[in-house]
N, C-alpha and C positions, 0 to 999 in steps of 0.2 A: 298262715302258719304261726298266729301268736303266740298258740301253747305251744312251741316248739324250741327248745334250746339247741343248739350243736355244741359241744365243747370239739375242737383241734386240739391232738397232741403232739406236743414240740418234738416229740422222741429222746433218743437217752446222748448218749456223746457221738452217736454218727461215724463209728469207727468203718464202718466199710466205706463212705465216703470221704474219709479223710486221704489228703489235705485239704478239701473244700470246707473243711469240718474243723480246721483246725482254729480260726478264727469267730466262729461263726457254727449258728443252730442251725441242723438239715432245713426246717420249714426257712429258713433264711437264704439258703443258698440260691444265687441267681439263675433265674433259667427263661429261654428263650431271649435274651439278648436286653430288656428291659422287666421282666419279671424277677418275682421271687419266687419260691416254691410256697411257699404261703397261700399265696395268692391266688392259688386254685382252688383247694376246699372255700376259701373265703369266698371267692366268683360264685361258684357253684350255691353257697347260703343266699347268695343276693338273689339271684338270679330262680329260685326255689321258693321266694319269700319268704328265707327264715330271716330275721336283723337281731336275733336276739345270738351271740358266738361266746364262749370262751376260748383262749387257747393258753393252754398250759404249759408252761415251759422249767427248763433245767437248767442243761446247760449253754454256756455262752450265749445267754439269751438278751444278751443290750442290743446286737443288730436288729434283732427279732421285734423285738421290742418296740424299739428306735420306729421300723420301718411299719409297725401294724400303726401307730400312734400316729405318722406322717399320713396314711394314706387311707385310711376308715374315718369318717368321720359323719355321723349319721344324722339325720335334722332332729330337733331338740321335740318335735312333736312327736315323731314317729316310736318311739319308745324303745328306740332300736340301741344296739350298742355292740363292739367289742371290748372285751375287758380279756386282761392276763393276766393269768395266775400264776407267779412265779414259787419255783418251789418253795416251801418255808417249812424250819424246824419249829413244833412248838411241845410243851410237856406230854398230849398223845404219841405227836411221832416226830421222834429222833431221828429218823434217815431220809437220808432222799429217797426220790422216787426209784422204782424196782422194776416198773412192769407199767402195761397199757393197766389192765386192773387195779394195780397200787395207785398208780396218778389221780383216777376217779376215788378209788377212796378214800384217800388224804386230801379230796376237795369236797368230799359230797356234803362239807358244811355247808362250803357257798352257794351249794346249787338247793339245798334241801329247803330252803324257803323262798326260792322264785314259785311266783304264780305259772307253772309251765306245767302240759303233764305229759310232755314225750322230750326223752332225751336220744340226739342225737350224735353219735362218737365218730372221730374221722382222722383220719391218721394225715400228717402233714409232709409226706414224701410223694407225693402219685401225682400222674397227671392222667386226666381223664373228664371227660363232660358227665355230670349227670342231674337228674331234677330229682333230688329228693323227696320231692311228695310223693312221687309214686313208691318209694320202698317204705315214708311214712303209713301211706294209705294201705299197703300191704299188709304190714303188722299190724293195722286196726281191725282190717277185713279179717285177719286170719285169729285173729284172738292170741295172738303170742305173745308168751313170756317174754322172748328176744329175736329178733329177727337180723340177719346176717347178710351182707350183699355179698354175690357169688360172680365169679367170672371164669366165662368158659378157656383153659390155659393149655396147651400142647402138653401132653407128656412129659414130653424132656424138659420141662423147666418145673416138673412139680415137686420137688426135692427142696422146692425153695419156697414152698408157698404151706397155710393150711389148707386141707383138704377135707371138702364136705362130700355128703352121699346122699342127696334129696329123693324123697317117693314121688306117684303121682300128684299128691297135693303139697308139694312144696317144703314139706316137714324134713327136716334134718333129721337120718337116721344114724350115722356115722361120722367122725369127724378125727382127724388127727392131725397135727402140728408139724411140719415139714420131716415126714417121714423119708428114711435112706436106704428102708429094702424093699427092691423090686416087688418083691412079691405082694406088700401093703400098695403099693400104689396104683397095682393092676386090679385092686379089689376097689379102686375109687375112679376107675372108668367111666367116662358119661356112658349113657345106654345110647343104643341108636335113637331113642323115643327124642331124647335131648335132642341126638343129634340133628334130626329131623327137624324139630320145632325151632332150632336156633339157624339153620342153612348150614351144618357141617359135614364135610363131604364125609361117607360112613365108612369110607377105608382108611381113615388114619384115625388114632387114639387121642381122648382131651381128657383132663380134668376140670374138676369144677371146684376153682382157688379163692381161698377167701380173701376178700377187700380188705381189709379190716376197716370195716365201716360198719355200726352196727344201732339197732334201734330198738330200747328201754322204755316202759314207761317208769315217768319217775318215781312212784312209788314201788314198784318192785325193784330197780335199781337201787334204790336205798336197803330194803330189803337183804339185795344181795351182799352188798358191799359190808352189811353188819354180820353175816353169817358168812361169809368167808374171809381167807386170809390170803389165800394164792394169790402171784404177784402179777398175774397177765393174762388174758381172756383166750386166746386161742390157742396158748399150751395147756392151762391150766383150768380154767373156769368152765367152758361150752363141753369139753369131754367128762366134766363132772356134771352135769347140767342134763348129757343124756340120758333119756328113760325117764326124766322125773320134772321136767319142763318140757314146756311145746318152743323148741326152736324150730324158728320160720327159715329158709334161705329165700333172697330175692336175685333173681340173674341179672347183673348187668351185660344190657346190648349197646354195646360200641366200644371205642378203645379204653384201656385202660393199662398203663405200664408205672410197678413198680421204680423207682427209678433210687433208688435209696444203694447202688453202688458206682463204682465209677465208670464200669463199663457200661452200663444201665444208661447211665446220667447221661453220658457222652453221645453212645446211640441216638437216644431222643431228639437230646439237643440237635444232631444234625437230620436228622427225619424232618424236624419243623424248618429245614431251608430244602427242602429237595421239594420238586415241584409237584409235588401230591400227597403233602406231608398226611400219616395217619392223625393228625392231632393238630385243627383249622385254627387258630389265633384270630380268623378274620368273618368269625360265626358272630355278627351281631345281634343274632336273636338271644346267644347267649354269649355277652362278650367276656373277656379275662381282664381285671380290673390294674390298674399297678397305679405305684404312685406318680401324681403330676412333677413331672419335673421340670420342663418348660425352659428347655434345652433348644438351641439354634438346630436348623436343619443339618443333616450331611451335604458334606463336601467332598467332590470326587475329582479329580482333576488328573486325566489322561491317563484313568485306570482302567482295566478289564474285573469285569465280577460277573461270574457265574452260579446259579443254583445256592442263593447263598443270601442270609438275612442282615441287614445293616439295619442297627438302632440309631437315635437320634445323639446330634452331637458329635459326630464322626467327622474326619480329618482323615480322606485316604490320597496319598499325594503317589501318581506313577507306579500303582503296586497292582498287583495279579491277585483274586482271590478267586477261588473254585469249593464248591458245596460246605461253607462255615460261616460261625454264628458269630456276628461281630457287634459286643455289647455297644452301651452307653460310652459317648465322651473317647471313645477309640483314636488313636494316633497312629497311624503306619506312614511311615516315612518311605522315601523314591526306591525303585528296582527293588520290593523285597516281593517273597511271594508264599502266597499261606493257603493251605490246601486241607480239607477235609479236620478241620481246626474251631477252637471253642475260642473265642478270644474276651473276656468277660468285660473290657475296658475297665474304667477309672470312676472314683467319685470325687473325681474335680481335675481342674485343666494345671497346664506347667507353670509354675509363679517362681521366683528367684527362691521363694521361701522353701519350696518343695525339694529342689536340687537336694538329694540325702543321700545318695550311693554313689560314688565315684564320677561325679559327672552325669552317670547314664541318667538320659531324659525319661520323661512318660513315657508310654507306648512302645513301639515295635522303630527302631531302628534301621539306617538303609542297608538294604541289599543282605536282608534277613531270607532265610528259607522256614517255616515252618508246617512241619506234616505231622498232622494226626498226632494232636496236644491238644490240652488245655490249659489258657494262660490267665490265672487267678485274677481278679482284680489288683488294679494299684503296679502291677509286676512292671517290671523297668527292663526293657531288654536291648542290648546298645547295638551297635554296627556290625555286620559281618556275620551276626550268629545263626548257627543252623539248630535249630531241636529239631531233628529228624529218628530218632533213635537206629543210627543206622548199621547196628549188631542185632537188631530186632529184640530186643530185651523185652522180658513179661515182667519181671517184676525187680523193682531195686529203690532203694533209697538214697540218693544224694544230698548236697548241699543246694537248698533251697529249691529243690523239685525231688519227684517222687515219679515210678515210674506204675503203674498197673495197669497187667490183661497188656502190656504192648501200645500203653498210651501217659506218655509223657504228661505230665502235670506241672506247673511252673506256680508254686507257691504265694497265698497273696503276700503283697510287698516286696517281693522277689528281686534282686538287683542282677541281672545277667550281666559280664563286664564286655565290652568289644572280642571278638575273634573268639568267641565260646563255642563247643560243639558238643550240643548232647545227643 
């Protein structure tokens, strides 16, 4: 795949994921207990043999940054590279980026003189395995202008997705951008013929949702990007593109979950500790890469853990954990106990220098209860405290946590004081 580029896009401010967003760029945001969301499209480039990546970024992009910089780093023969494009004003354009399509065209300087001749686009929220060469080799097979990865989506969640219409030969004939009336969505039904070829039982209803993952060659990309203006490809660019381009779709088979909001993010995250998680961490044919950190083993000492994933670096002294994701460098202190919970840990251990909120230490403090949260990195939560949201709250904004969809959120840097109840 050496004429192959992938740019990753950092995405815009991340506002359905905030607070995880508040410090920090979506593709930055931790996930699975020692990842980042990054970290998947990039896997997936190695692992496809593409070495050649951009990723394009916006906003709060120093974490982002910071962590592609620490953890890529490709041998000096191979000719491989990640580089980032961070946004930049210059006398053509005055604004920032607008859209997945505005980002590529306020780059396509940098990309318009590599030696490459297919560009690959990929959005930095998802988590999903796939090999790229086969949706490359599809769009060569098929002779397309642009080709589209498709995924087969339940009905009820297609409100949130775009929606393609593929013939027998794979050609996009319809397409529309997360449509809200019923009656458009029942016009983008897979047919049973789908349903057959993909194993989907023919009494319930799918659609077929766009990845946003998509594949150019680079000279029509260029092309496109000089004769249009619209600021994003799947509202704007592929429904103008109908009838007068050959868009390809290519179906992906296996998981694939948008995860770009908090109930999303949360979900997943505890899918990948339940004991037949949809989404393996421990597929070494194709493995997920993150950065070396070379962090002491966990320590467990006269604790119970159930259905439930501990990263490295952990510190769990006499506590109870049942199906949750327990990052990096994690502290939980004696008799607390944490349940159906996201606990992101720290990026460094307690030092006299750290002490910065009221006393309260790193980590989770004793004889803490917490259910069905997520506790930001860095967050400091002292003795006695319950986050259990126990009015069942959907949605609310506090001091130094956030509540959404009925799931507590504990802000990074967070200082929770002793005898707190949220």
């Amino acid at each position: 795949m050496e004429n192959v580029l992938s740019i990753i896009l950092g995405g815009g401010k991340g506002t359905r994921l905030y607070p995880l967003t508040k410090y920090r760029s979506k593709p930055a945001v931790p996930l699975g207990g020692k990842y980042r969301l990054v970290d998947i499209p990039v896997s997936n480039c190695i692992n496809s043999s593409i070495n050649k990546i951009f990723v394009i970024t916006q906003y709060n992009s120093e974490s982002l940054n910071r962590s592609v910089f620490q953890t890529y780093k490709f041998d000096i023969f191979s000719k491989g590279y990640i580089r980032i494009l961070a946004a930049e004003q210059s006398p053509e354009n005055v604004d920032w980026l607008q859209g997945t399509a505005d980002a590529i065209r306020k780059n396509i300087k940098h990309i318009s003189d590599l030696k490459v001749d297919y560009i690959l686009i990929l959005s930095g929220d998802q988590l999903y395995r796939m090999d790229y060469r086969q949706i490359i080799e599809k769009h060569i097979e098929s002779k397309a202008d642009a080709t589209l990865a498709l995924t087969v989506s339940e009905i009820e969640k297609a409100s949130s997705f775009g929606l393609a219409k593929i013939d027998e030969h794979s050609e996009i004939k319809a397409f529309v951008e997360k449509p809200k009336d019923p009656a458009i969505i029942n016009e983008f039904k897979v047919p049973d013929a789908i349903k057959l070829e993909e194993g989907l039982p023919l009494d319930k209803d799918y659609v077929l949702a766009n990845m946003g993952i998509y594949v150019f060659s680079v000279n029509y990309l260029r092309e496109l990007m000089e004769n249009t203006i619209e600021p994003d490809f799947g509202r704007d660019i592929f429904p103008g593109l109908l009838g007068k381009k050959k868009l390809v779709g290519f179906v992906h088979k296996g998981y694939w979950e948008d995860i770009g909001t908090i109930k999303a993010f949360y979900e997943a995250n505890l899918d990948l500790a339940s004991p037949l998680p949809k989404f393996n961490f421990y597929d070494m044919e194709y493995p997920i890469y993150a950065q070396p950190l070379f962090l002491p083993p966990s320590k467990f000492e006269a604790s119970f853990i159930e259905n439930s994933l501990v990263s490295d670096g952990c510190v769990l002294n006499r506590v109870t954990i049942r199906n949750s994701m327990i990052g990096i460098r994690t502290i939980v202190d004696r008799d607390s106990y944490i349940e159906e919970s996201i606990l992101m840990g720290d990026d460094y251990y307690q030092t006299e220098m750290s002490k910065v909120c009221d006393d309260v230490k790193m980590g989770i403090g004793r004889n803490c209860v917490i259910k069905k949260a997520i506790i930001d990195k860095n967050a400091r939560i002292g003795n006695n405290v319950k986050i259990i949201n126990p009015r069942n709250v959907q949605n609310y904004e506090g001091e130094n946590y956030m509540i959404r969809e009925g799931i507590v959120v504990i802000e990074k840097y967070a200082c929770i004081p002793d005898n707190t109840v949220i």
